[in-house]
N, C-alpha and C positions, 0 to 999 in steps of 0.2 A: 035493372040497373043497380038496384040494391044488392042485389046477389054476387054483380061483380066487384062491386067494393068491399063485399064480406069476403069474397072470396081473394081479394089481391092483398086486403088486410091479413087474409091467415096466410097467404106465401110470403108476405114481409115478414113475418111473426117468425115460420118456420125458417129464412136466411138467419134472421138474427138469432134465433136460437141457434143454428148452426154455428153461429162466425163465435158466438160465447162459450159456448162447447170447446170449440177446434182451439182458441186462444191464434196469435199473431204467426207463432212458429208450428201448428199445425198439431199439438197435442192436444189430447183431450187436457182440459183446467181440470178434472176433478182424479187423475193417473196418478200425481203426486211424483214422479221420475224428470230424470233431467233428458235430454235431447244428444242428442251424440255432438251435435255443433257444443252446445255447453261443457262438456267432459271433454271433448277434446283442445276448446279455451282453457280451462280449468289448467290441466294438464301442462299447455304451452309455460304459462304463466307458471306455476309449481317448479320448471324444470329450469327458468331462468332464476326466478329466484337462489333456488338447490344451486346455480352452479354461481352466483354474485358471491354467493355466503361461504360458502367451499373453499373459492379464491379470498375472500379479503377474512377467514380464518386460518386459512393453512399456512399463512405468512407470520402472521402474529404469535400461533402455537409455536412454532417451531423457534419464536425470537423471545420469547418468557423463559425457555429452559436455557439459556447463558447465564443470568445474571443466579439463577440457584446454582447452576454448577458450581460458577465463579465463587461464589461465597462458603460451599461445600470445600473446594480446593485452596481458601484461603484458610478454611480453619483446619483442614489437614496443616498444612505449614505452621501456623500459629501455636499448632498440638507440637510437631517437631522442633520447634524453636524451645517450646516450653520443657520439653523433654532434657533438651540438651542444655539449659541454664540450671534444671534439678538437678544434671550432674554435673555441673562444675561447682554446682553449691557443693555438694557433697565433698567434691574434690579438695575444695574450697577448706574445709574443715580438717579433712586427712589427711593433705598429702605436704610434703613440702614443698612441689614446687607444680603447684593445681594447672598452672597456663600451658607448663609443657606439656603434663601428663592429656588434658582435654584439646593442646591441639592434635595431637597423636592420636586421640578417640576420635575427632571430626573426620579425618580424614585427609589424604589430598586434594588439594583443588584440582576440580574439573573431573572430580573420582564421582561415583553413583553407590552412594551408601542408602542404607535401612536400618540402620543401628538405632537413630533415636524413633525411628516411625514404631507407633503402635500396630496399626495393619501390614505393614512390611510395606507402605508406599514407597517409590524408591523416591529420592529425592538427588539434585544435583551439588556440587560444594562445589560456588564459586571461586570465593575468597575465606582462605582457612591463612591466615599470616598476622604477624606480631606487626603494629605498625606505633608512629608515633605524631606529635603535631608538631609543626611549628607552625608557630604564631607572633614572629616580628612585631605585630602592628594591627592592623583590624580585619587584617587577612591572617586566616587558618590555612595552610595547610593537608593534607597525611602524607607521609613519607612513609616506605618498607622500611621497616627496621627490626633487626632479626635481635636485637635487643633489647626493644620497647617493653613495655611493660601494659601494652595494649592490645590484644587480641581481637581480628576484624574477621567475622562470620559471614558470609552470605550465604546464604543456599536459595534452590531457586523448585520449585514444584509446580510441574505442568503450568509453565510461562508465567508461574508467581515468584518473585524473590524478595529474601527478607535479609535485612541486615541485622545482627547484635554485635556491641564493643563489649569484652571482657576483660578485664583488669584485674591486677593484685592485689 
């Protein structure tokens, strides 16, 4: 009787060594690798995350590069504005009569000049015309006036436009 409790005690001994060995999912504990069910969890998971992140950045990238454009293409115009008041200063000084001579330089409205751009960006000309105010009352005005003594520029660069009043 003794011998069979020795003996059923060492076949409990040798399961349980077994089932410690084998571990839950059937590797050996001491392989140190992963199971193909695990790598291919692993992977499921990797590929949703990859494609969440893909979508809620590929929307956002593409939406950061407006606002640098925009600000690139405003200081292009702001360079052309700045070009064309250094030569009616100059005008300003030499000529005698500076407002004709620089609207003749601006151009015609609705013409596509490069004259003031440093890179040769083309730009549009709005409004190249002499205008004047009236002012009745606490309402202003602009009227065309081909004899004012006010010069009205717009020009406009890749859907920016900028206004300058030049005067005598």
């Amino acid at each position: 009787m003794s011998m069979q409790a020795v003996s059923f005690s060492h076949e409990n001994d040798d399961y349980r060594a077994l089932m410690v060995s084998t571990g839950f999912w059937g590797k050996c504990s001491g392989s140190g690798g992963f199971t193909l069910i695990e790598v291919i969890i692993s992977l499921v998971v990797a590929a949703l995350l990859g494609t969440l992140l893909v979508n809620f950045m590929s929307g956002t990238v593409a939406k950061t590069v407006q606002p640098v454009l925009q600000a690139q293409q405003g200081s292009y115009l702001y360079s052309i504005m700045e070009n064309m008041t250094a030569d009616y200063n100059n005008l300003f000084l030499a000529d005698e009569d500076p407002l004709d001579e620089f609207q003749d330089r601006v151009g015609d409205e609705g013409s596509t000049q490069t004259r003031y751009s440093e890179d040769g960006h083309e730009y549009a000309v709005i409004h190249n015309r002499r205008i004047s105010f009236d002012g009745g009352g606490t309402t202003v005005t602009e009227q065309v006036d081909s004899s004012g003594k006010i010069l009205k520029v717009t020009i406009n660069y890749r859907g920016l436009s900028l206004t300058s009043l030049f005067s005598e």
